[in-house]
N, C-alpha and C positions, 0 to 999 in steps of 0.2 A: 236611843233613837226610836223614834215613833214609828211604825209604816204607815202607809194607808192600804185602808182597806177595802176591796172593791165593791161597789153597789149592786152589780148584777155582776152577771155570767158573763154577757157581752163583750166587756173589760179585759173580759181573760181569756189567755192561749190554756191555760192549764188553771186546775182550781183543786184543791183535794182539803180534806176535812179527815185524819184518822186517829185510831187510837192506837196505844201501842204499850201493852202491858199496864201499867201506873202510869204512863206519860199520855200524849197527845200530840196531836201537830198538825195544823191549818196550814198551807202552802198555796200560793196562787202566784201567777206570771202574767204581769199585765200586757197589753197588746202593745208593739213597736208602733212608734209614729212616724208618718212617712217623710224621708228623707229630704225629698227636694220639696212639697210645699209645706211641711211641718204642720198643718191642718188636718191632714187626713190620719186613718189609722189603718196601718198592714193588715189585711185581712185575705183568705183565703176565698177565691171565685167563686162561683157561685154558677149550679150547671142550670139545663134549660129549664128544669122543676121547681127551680126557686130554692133549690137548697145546697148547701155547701158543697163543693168538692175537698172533703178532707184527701183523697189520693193527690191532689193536684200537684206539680213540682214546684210550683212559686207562689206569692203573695201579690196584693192588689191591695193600692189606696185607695177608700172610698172614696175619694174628695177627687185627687187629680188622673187618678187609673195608670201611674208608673208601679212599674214590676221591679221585684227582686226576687232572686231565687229563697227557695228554703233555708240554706246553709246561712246566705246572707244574713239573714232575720234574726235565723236561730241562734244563730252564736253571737248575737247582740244583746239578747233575751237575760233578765235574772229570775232568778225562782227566789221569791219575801218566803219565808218562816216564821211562823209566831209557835213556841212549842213548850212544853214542859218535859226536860229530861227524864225519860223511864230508869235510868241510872241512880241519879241524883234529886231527882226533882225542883233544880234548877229551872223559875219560867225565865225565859228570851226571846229576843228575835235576833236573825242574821238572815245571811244572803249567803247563795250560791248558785255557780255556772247549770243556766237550765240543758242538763246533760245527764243523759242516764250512765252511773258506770255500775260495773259488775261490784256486788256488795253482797258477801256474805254465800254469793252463786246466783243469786235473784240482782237483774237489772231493776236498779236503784238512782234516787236524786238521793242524795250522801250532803252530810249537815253537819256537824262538829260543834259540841255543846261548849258553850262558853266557857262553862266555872268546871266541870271534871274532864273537856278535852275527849270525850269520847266519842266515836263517830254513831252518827244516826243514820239509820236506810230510810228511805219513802219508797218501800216497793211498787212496781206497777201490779193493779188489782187484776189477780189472775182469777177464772172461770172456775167453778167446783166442778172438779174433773167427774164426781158420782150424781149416777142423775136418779131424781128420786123416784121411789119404788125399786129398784135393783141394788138394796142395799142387802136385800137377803136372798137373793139367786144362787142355787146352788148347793144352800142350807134346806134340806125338805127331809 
């Protein structure tokens, strides 16, 4: 199976590009199309400054402007994979529920390699907790 693969960002709820020891893995979630006129695509409102309300609790079609909650959306949603196992070095693609579960202790989208069956994480990118210049406070 082929995916396709998105032209822009716009396309996507999620997008991620990383590497992971000897493997790698591109992951992207294209946007839901909307239910009742199948024209439009779910997307998130948009506040008075013209830009996104990512807190917002529900989605908006651009086309006809019917609402569905978050949950709605989300758990409609699949996360594409295109990856090369850090294990095996197996390249593939597959699909999984877009859902972060606990993986390893770090919330993760979790993938399972085709040909040695090992599970993969897609951590979410945490913050470098040191900020530079205080890496030698304390040493004098």
């Amino acid at each position: 199976m082929v995916f396709k693969k998105p032209t822009s960002m716009e396309e996507c709820v999620y997008f991620t590009s990383r590497t992971m020891g000897s493997g790698r893995a591109m992951s992207w979630v294209f946007r839901k199309e909307c239910p009742k006129c199948k024209k439009g695509i779910m997307e998130k409102p948009l506040k008075k400054g013209g830009k996104i309300d990512k807190k917002s609790e529900y989605y908006v079609c651009n086309s006809c402007g019917c609402q569905e909650s978050n949950e709605q959306v989300e758990n409609g949603l699949v996360l594409n994979v295109e990856y090369k196992c850090p294990y095996c070095g197996n390249e593939g693609e597959t699909t999984t529920e877009y859902k972060r579960k606990t993986f390893e202790g770090v919330p993760s989208y979790v993938f399972e390699c085709q040909k040695c069956h090992k599970k993969i994480g897609l951590t979410k990118k945490m913050k470098d907790t040191k900020k530079k210049g205080n890496e030698d406070l304390g040493k004098e």
